[in-house]
N, C-alpha and C positions, 0 to 999 in steps of 0.2 A: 385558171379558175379553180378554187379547191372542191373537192368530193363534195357534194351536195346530197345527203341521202333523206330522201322521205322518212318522217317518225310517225306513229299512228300512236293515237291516245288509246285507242280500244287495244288490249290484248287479244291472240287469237287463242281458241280454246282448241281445242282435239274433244270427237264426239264421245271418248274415251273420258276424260276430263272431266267432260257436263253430264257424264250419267255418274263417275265417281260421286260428285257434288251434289247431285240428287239423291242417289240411294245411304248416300251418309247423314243429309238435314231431313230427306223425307219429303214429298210433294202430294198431296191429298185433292183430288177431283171432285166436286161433286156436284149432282144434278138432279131436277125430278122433270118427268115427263107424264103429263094429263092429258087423256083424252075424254073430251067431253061432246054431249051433242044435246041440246037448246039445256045449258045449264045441269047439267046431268054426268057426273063424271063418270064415265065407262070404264074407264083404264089408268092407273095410277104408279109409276114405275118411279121410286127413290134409286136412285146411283148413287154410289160413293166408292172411288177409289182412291187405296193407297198406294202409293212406291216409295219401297223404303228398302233398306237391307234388314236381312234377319235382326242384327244385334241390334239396330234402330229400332223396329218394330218392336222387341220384348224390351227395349227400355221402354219404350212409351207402354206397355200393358198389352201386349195382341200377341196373341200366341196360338191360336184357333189351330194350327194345324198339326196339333202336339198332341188332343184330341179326337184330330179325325181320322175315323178307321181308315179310309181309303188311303190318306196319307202317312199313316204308324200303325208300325205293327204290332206293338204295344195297346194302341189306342181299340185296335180289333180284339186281340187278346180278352182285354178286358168288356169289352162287348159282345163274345160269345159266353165267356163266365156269366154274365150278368145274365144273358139269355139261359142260361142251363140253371142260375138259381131261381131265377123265376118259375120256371119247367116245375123245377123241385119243391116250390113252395107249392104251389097251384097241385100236385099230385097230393102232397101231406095234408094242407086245405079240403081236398075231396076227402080223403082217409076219416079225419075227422067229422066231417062233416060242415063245418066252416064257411058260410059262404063269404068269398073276399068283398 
C-alpha cells in the first residue's frame, strides 16, 4: 500500500507570523459605550484602537508620541521653554502694564 499522507488546505501560522502581519497592515478596534437611564445618557466612552508598527503608523499620519512630554525628551524640552516664555512674557506684561 503506498505512503498515504494527509494534506491540509489551511496553512498553519506561528503566533509570531500573525502578529508580523498585523503590525505590518495595521488592525483598528473600535467601539462606543453608553450608559443611560430612562433616555438620559449618563456616560459616553468612544474606544478606538490601533495596532500597527511604528513605520505603519507615521505612514498612515499618527505620530502622537513624538510630542508627548512623557514619552520625548525633546517634546518636554520644549514644554518647559514654552513655560519659562510664558513666565517671561506675563512679568514684562505687568512691567508695562499690559493687561494680557
Amino acid at each position: 500500500m503506498p505512503d498515504q499522507h494527509m494534506q491540509h488546505a489551511v496553512q498553519s501560522s506561528s503566533l509570531a507570523d500573525i502578529l508580523e502581519r498585523i503590525l505590518d497592515k495595521g488592525i483598528v478596534i473600535a467601539g462606543d459605550i453608553t450608559i443611560s437611564l430612562a433616555d438620559v445618557d449618563l456616560l459616553k466612552i468612544k474606544i478606538r484602537l490601533l495596532v500597527a508598527s511604528v513605520d505603519k503608523a507615521m505612514e498612515i499620519g499618527i505620530n502622537w508620541w513624538e510630542g508627548d512630554p512623557y514619552l520625548s525628551s525633546h517634546a518636554k524640552r520644549l514644554e518647559d521653554e514654552n513655560g519659562q516664555l510664558r513666565e517671561r512674557l506675563e512679568r514684562l506684561e505687568a512691567r508695562l502694564g499690559v493687561m494680557p
